[in-house]
C-alpha positions as CSV (number, residue, x, y, z in Angstrom):
1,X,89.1,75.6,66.6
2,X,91.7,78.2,67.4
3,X,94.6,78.0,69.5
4,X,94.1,79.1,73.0
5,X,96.3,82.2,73.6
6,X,99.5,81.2,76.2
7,X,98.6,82.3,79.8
8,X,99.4,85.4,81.2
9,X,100.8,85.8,84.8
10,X,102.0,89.0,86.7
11,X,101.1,92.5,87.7
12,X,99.5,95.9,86.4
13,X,99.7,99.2,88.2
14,X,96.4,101.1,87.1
15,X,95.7,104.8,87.2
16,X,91.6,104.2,87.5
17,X,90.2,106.8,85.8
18,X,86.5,108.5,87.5
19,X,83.2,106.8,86.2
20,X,84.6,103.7,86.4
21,X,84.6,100.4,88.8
22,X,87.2,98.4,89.7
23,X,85.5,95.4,88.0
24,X,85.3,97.3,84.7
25,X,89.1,97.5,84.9
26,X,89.4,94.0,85.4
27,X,87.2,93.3,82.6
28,X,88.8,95.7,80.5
29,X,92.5,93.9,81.1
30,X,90.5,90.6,80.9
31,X,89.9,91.7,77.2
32,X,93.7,93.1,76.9
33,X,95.0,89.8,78.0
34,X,92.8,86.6,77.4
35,X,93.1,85.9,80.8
36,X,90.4,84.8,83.2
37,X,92.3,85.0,86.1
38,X,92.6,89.1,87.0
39,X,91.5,90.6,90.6
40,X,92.8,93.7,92.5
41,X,94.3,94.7,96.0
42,X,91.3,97.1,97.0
43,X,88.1,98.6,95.5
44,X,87.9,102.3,94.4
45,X,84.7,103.7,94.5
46,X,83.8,104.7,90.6
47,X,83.8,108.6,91.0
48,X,87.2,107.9,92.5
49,X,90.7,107.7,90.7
50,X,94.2,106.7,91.3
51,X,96.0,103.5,91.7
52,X,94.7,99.6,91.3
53,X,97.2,97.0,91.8
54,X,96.1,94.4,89.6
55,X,97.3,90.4,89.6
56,X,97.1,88.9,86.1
57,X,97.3,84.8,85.9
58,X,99.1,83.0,88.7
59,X,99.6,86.5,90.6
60,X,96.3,86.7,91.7
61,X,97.2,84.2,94.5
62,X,99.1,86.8,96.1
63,X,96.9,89.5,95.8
64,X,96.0,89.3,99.8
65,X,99.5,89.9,100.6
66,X,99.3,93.4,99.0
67,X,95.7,93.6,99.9
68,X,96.9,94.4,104.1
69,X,99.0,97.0,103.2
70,X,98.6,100.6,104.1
71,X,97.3,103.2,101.7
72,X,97.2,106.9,101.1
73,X,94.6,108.9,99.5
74,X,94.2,112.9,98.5
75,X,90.6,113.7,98.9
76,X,88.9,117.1,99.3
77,X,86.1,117.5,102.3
78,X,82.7,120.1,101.9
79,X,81.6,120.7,104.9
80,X,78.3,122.3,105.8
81,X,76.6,119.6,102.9
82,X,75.4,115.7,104.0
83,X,74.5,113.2,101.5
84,X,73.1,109.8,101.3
85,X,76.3,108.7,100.2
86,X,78.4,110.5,101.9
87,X,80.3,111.6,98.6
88,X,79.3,114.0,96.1
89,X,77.5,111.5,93.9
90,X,75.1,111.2,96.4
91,X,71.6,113.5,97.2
92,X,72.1,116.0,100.1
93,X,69.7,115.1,102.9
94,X,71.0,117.5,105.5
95,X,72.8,121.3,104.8
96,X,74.2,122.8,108.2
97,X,75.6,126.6,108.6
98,X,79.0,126.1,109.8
99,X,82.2,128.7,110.5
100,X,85.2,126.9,111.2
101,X,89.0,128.0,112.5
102,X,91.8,126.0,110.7
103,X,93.0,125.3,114.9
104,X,89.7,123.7,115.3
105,X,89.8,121.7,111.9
106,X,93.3,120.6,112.7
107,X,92.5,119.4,116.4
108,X,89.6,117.4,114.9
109,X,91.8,115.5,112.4
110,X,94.2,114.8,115.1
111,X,91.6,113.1,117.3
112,X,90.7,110.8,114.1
113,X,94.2,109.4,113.8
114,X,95.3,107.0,115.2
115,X,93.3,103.4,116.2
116,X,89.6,104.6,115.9
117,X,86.4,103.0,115.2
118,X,84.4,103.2,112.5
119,X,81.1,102.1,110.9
120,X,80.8,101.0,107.2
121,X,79.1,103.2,104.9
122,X,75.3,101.4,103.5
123,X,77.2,102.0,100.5
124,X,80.1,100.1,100.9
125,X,80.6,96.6,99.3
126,X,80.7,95.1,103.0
127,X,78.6,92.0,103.3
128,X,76.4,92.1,105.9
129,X,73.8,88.5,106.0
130,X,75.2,87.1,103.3
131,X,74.2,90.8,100.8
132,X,76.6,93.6,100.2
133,X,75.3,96.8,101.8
134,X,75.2,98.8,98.5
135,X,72.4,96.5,97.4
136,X,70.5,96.6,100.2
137,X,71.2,100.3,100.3
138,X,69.8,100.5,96.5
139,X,67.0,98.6,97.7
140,X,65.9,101.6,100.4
141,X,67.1,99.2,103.1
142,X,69.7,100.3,106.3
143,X,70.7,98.0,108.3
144,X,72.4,97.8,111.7
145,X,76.7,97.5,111.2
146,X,79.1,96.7,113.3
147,X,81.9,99.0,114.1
148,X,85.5,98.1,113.3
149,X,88.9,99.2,113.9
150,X,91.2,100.7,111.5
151,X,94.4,102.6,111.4
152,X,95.0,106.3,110.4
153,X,98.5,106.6,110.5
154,X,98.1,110.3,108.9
155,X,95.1,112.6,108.6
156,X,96.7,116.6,107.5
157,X,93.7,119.0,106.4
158,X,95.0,121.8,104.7
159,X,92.5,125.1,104.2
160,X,91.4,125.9,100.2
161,X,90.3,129.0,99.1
162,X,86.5,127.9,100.3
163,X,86.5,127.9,104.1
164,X,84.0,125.3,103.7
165,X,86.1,123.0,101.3
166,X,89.3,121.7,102.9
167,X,92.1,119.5,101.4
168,X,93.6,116.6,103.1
169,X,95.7,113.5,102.9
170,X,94.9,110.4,104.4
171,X,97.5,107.7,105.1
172,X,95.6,104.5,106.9
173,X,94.9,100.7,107.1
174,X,93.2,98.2,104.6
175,X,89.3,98.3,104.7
176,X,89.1,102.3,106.0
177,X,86.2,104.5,104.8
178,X,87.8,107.5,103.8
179,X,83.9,108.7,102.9
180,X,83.1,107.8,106.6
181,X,86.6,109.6,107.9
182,X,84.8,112.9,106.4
183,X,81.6,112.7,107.6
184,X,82.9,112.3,110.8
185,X,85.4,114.8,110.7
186,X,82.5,117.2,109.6
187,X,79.6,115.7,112.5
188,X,82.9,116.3,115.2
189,X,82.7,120.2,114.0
190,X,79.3,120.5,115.0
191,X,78.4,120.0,111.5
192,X,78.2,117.8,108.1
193,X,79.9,116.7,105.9
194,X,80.4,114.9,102.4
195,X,83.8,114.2,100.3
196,X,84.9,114.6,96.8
197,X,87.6,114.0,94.5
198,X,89.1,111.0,96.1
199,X,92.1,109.8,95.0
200,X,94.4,106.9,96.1
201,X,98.2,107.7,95.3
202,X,99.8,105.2,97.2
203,X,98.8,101.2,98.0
204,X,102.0,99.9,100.1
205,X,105.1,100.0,98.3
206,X,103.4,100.9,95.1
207,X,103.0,104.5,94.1
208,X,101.1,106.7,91.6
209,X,103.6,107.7,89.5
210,X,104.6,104.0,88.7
211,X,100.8,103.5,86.9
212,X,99.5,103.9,83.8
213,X,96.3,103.6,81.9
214,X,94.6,100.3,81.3
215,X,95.5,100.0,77.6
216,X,99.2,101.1,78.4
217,X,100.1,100.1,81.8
218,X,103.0,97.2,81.4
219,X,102.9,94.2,82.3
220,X,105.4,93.6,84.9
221,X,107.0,90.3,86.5
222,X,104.8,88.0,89.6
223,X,107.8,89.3,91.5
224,X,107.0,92.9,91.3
225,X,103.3,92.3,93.4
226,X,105.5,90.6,96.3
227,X,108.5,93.4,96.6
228,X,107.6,94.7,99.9
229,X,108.1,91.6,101.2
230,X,111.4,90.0,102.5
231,X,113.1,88.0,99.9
232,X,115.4,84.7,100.3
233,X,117.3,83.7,97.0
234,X,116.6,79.5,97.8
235,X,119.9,77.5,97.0
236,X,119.5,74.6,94.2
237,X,119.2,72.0,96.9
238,X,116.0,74.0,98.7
239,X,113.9,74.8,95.4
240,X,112.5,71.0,94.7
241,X,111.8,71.1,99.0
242,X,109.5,74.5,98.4
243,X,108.2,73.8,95.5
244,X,106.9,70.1,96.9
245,X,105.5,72.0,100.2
246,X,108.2,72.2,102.4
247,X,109.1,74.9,104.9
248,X,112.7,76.4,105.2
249,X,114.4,76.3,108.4
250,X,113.8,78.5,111.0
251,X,117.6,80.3,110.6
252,X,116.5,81.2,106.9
253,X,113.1,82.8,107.8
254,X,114.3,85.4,110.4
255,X,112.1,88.6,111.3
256,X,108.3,88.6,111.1
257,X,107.7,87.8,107.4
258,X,105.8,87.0,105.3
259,X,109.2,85.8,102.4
260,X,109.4,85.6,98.7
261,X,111.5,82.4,97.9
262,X,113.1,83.2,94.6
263,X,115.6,80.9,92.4
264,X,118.7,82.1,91.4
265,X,117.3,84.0,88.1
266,X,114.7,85.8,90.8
267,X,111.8,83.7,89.7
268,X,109.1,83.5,92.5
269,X,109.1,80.1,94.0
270,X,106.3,80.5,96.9
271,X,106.0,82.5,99.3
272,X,105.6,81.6,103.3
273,X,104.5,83.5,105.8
274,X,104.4,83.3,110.2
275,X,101.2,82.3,111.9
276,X,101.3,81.9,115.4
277,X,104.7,82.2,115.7
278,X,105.0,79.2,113.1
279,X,106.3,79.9,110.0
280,X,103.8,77.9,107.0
281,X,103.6,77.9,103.3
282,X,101.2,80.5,102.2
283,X,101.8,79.9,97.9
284,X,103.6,77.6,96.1
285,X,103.3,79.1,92.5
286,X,103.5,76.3,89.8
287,X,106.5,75.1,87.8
């Protein structure tokens, strides 16, 4: 029998190319690696691009703390055009003759920022009964969804050379629909509409620039996943306390956290995190 290959641990920025999903990514780098133990921060839809974060080994157990983060997308609305999908991929099941003014697309966009409410997609991978919607969706199935809030922090619509095709960038919380943003934007016109070429270029503190394709995109340190977070360099005599469980003192976990505990050679120790105004151990990465 051969040796097993050592274990891998820390994070890959991806530039997700169209045509694929984010699980073919993963099994792609599960190949690159020998590791099991990949995951992301966020699906992309396969017609769209851009940035994965990706947690190799050990880092997957802090995926969730880059998971929350905000994120920013370039995507391109059609109006006038409604699909089953709400995306170009999808079959057009309602055309609409619409004449727009850029003031009127503007003041739309406006009233979608903010905290609004929206209603997941049948194709989304939202579970809904215990089955993901897009199965039940492939199965010619809709079923009732609840509403949710989410965040658009930023929503600017720029005009193309199409008056019917118009540019925008979308800054907003985890878990947003940016498919469901356009069709709303294009049913608040007195309209349709359907998006296309979506492209994430920023996931919280990572951007698009810093990725790479799967094959080529380096491996960076564990650390690198948590550096949006506050840090604390943990003296000698507090590393064997974290690593056994224990929580810091209240004067060394100021603010709002979550905190990457890091030795003195910036190794990630754990990370802890306030819940109900207590602060509790959310990792403990192993020794």
């Amino acid at each position: 029998m051969g040796r097993r290959p050592p274990t891998v641990h820390g994070m890959v920025l991806i530039d997700k190319p169209a045509g694929m999903t984010s699980h073919d990514v993963v099994a792609q780098l599960r190949k690159r690696f020998s590791e099991r133990r990949i995951g992301h921060a966020g699906t992309l839809d396969p017609d769209a691009t851009g940035l994965l974060v990706v947690g190799v080994g050990n880092a997957t157990r802090l995926l969730r703390f880059a998971m929350s983060s905000f994120k920013t997308y370039e995507v391109e609305i059609v109006l006038g055009v409604e699909t089953d999908t709400l995306d170009s991929s999808g079959q057009v099941v309602a055309e609409h003759k619409m004449s727009v003014e850029a003031a009127q697309v503007e003041e739309v966009a406006r009233a979608l920022t903010g905290e609004i409410e929206q209603v997941p997609p049948m194709v989304s991978a939202r579970r809904v009964g215990g089955r993901r919607l897009h199965e039940l969706a492939r199965e010619g199935k809709e079923v009732e969804r609840e509403a949710r809030s989410v965040t658009i922090r930023k929503f600017d619509v720029q005009a193309t050379n199409d008056p019917l095709i118009w540019s925008a960038v979308v800054n907003c919380s985890a878990g947003t629909y940016i498919r469901t943003l356009g069709a709303d934007l294009g049913t608040a016109l007195q309209g349709g509409a359907h998006i296309r070429n979506l492209r994430r270029i920023q996931s919280g503190v990572f951007g698009i620039q810093e990725s790479d394709v799967i094959l080529e995109a380096p491996l960076q340190p564990v650390l690198e996943l948590v550096r949006g977070l506050d840090r604390v360099a943990l003296t000698d005599q507090e590393i064997p306390v974290v690593r056994n469980g224990g929580r810091l003192s209240h004067e060394r976990t100021e603010g709002a956290g979550p905190w990457a505990l890091t030795d003195s050679s910036e190794n990630l120790i754990a990370v802890h995190e306030k819940i109900d105004d207590r602060v509790v151990v959310g990792v403990v990465l192993p020794n």
